[in-house]
N, C-alpha and C positions, 0 to 999 in steps of 0.2 A: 504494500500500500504506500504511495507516496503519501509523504509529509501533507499536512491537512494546511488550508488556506489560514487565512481568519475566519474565526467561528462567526456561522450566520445562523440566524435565528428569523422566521417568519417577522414580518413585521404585524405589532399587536398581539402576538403570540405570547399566552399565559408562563409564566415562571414558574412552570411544574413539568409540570411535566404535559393408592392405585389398584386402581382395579385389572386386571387380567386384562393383557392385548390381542382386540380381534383380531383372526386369523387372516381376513382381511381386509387393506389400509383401505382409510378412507378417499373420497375422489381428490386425485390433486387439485391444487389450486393452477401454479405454473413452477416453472422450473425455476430454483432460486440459484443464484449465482454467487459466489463466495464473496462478504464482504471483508475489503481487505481489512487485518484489524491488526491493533497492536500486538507486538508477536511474546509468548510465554513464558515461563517463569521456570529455572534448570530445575531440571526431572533430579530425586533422587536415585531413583532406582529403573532401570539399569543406568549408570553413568554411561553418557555418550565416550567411547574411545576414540584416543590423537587420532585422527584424521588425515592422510595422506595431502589432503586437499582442503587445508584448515579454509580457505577467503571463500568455497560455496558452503560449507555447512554453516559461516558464521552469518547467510546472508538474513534479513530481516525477514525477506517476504514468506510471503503463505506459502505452507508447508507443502500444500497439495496440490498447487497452482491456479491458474485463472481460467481453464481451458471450458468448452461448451460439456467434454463430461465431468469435468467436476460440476459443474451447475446443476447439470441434470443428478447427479449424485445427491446432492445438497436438496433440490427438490424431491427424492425419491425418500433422503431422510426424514424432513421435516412434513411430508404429509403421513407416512407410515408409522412414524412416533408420533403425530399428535395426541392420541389420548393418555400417552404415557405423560409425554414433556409437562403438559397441561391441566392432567388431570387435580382436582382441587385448590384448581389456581385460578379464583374468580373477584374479578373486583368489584364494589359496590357501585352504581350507579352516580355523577357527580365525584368522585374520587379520584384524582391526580396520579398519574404513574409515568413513570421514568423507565423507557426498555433502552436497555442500552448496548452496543454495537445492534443493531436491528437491520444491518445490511440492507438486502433488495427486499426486506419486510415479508418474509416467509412462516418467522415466528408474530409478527407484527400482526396477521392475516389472524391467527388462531386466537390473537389477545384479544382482538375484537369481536370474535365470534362469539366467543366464552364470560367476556364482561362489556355487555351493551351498555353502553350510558355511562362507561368508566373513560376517563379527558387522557390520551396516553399522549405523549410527547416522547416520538421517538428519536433515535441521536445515532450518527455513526460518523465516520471521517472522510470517508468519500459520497462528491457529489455524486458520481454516476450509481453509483448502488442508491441513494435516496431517489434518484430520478426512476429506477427501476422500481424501489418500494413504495412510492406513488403510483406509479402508472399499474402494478400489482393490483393495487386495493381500491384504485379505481374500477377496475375490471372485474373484479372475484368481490367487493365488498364496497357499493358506493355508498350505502346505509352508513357507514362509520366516518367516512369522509370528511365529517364536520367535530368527528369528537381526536382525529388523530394531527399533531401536527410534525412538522420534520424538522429538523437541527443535523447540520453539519458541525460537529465541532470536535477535539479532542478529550478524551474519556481525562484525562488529565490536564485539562483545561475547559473545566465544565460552564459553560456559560449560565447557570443559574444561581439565584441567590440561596442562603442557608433556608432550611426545613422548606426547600418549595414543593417537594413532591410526598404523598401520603406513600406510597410504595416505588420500593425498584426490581424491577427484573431484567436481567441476564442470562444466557444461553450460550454456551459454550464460546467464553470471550475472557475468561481466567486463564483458561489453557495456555491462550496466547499473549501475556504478558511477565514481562522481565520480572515485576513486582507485584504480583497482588494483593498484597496487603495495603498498598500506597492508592491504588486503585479502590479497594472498598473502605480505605479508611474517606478518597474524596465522595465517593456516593454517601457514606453513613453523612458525610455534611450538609446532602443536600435532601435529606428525611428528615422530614417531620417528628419530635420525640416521639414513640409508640409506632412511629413507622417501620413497614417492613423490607425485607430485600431477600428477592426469593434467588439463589442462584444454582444451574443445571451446571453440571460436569459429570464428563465420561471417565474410563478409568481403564485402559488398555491391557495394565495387568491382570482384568479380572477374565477376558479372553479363556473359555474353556470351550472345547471340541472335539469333536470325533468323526471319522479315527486321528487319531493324534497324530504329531509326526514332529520333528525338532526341526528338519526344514520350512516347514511352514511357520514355527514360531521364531525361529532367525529371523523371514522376513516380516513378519510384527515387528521383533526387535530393532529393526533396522529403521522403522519409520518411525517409533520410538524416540530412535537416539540422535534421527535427522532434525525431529520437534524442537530436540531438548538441545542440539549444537545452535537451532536458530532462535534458542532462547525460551522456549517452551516446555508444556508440560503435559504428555498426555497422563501422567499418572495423577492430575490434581486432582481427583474426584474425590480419592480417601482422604484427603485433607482440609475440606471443604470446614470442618468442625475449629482446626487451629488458623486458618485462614480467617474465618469471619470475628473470632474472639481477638485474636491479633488485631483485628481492624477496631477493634472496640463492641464490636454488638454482643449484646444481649442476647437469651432466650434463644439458642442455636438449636436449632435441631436438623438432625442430618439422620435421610431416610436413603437406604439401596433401593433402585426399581432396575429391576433385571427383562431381558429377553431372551424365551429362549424358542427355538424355530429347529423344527422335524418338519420330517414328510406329513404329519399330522396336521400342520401348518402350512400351507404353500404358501398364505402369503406372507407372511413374515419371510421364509426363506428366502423367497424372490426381493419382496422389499427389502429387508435389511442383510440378510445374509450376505448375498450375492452382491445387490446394488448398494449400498451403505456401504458395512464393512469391509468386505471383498476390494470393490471399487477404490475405498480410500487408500487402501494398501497397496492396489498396484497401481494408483496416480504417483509414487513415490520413486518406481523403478528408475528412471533416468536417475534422479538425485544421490541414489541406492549406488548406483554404479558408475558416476562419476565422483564419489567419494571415497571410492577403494573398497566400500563395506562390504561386498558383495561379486562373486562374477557373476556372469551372464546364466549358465546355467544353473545356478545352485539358486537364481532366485527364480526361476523359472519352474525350476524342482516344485521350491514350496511354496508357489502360489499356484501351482496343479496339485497339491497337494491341502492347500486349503480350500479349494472350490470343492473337495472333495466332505467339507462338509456340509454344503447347499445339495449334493445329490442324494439321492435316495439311501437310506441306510446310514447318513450322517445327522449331525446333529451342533449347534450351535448357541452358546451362550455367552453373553454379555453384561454386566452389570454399571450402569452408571447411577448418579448420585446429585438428590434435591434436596438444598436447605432451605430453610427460610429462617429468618433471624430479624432479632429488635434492633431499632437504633433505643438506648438506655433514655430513658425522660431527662434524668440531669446529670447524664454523661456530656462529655464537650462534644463541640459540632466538627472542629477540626483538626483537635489533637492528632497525635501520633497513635492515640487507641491501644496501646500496648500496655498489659496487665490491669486492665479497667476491667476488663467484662465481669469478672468475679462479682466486683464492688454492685454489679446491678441484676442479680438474678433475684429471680422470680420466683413464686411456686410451680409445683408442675402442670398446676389448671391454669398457667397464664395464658400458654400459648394456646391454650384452649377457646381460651378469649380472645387471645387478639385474631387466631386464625376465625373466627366467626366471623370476625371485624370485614374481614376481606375476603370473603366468599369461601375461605377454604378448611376442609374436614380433615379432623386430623386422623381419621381412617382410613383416611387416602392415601396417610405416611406409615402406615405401620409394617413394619418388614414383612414380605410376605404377601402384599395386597398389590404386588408392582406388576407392571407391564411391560413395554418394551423399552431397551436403552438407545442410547446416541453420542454423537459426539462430531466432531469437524477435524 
């Protein structure tokens, strides 16, 4: 993603802003195209190794590229996950929300569907992805057209003023930053006390299948470690808990929503198996093998050998990971957030309460009740 202009903001535009997955996804909207975003936060685990070719692994851009199949990728994810991503995530009517990287508004589409009458102001760093996530929700959603507005600006140069928005939402936009903590400690500033911030992350470690095979998990590995040399993290999901407390919030709670797709399943397998996961992994191969990680056959090997769990007899699972967390009533707006969160817990009926506040059940978080995963 190139460096973002001066942030623009509409003019007049307000200062705010699981259950089981069907077998098969709902109707797409269109095919979303990657927006470019700031890039991730180093993976602990597996550490990226020296590099033969340290200046491409060190490069910023998106990990998976900008091509028309990753688009279609990215569309095939976000309408096959929608009841996972989204499920008991509704906003009240007249309620302020802040989604942030909303690229070509793929997730944008679903927040509108699922909270009518919620004012979302959506924000990302390229113009041409917001010109796409207008022209999106004009087409798939003109009904909303007056409750969403668009901001070009820097996730780290927020254009709004303190407590403007009642909630934030995020979707796999952690992954791809240097510092996340730095990043949800400026969101926790721009919530409202008692406001929330919901955010999705995948977790590539949690990759189980059959029949197994170590070439095929080399080439996970590989995209892995490509993430984490261009400053990312596919493994943020399991940390989504020391991330948001680190930022200062409150009242964390972090739920697993897993997928998992058999022949019992087509369309999961097709959607996500195949097209999602599959797909992300072998958008990677040029990078793969012009960084020595890999030769030519041996990633060939295990990516016919991971397609070998979208066939009949194989089997696929995935777990990623939704928090939702307080900004603290008289915690600071824009402290550093660090060893605060303690000082402001709650009972365990809070989030009880606050998740009513904003549409959302907290049975829809209990381990166990998930649907299918995702990630970028």
């Amino acid at each position: 993603m190139n460096a973002p202009d001066q942030p623009q903001s509409p003019a007049g535009s307000p200062d705010f802003p699981a259950s089981s997955a069907p077998d098969t996804p709902p109707p797409p909207y269109a095919y979303a195209s990657p927006s470019p975003a700031p890039h991730p936060s180093p993976s602990p685990h597996p550490s990226p190794s020296p590099s033969p070719r340290p200046s491409r692994l060190s490069s910023p851009a998106y990990v998976h590229g900008y091509s028309d199949r990753e688009a279609r990728r990215l569309g095939d994810q976000a309408d096959t996950l929608a009841q996972l991503l989204h499920a008991g995530t509704a906003y009240p009517a007249g309620s302020t929300v802040l989604e942030v990287g909303c690229g070509v508004g793929a997730q944008t589409l679903h927040l509108v569907n699922g909270s009518p009458g919620a004012r979302i102001a959506a924000l990302d760093r390229s113009a041409a992805s917001l010109d796409q996530a207008r022209a999106q929700l004009a087409a798939h959603a003109p009904h909303a057209a007056a409750n969403v507005t668009w901001h070009r600006a820097d996730l780290h140069r927020l254009p709004f003023s303190d407590a403007s928005f009642d909630h934030v939402f995020l979707c796999f936009v952690l992954e791809h930053l240097p510092d996340p903590v730095r990043a949800l400690t400026g969101l926790r500033r721009v919530l409202r006390p008692g406001g929330t911030l919901t955010a999705i992350e995948g977790d590539h470690g949690s990759v189980v299948f059959h029949p197994d095979s170590p070439a095929a998990r080399r080439v996970i590995d590989h995209q892995v470690r490509l993430q984490a040399a261009a400053g990312g993290n596919a493994l943020v999901g399991r940390q989504l808990h020391p991330l948001l407390t680190g930022a200062g919030f409150a009242d964390v709670a972090v739920r697993p929503r897993t997928v998992y797709a058999d022949a019992s399943r087509p369309g999961l397998v097709s959607g996500f198996t195949r097209r999602t996961f599959i797909a992300m992994v072998e958008s990677v191969r040029d990078e793969a093998l012009a960084a020595g990680l890999t030769a030519p056959a041996d990633w060939d090997r295990g990516i016919t050998d991971l397609r070998r769990s979208a066939e009949p007899g194989g089997s696929f699972h995935y777990t990623f990971f939704k928090a939702v967390a307080v900004r603290p009533a008289d915690g600071p707006a824009d402290g550093d957030g660090r060893g605060r969160s303690g000082q402001h817990s709650r009972s365990a009926g809070s989030f009880s309460r606050v998740g009513s506040s904003c549409g959302m059940h907290t049975n829809s978080l209990t381990p166990g009740a998930s649907s299918a995963a995702s990630f970028t």
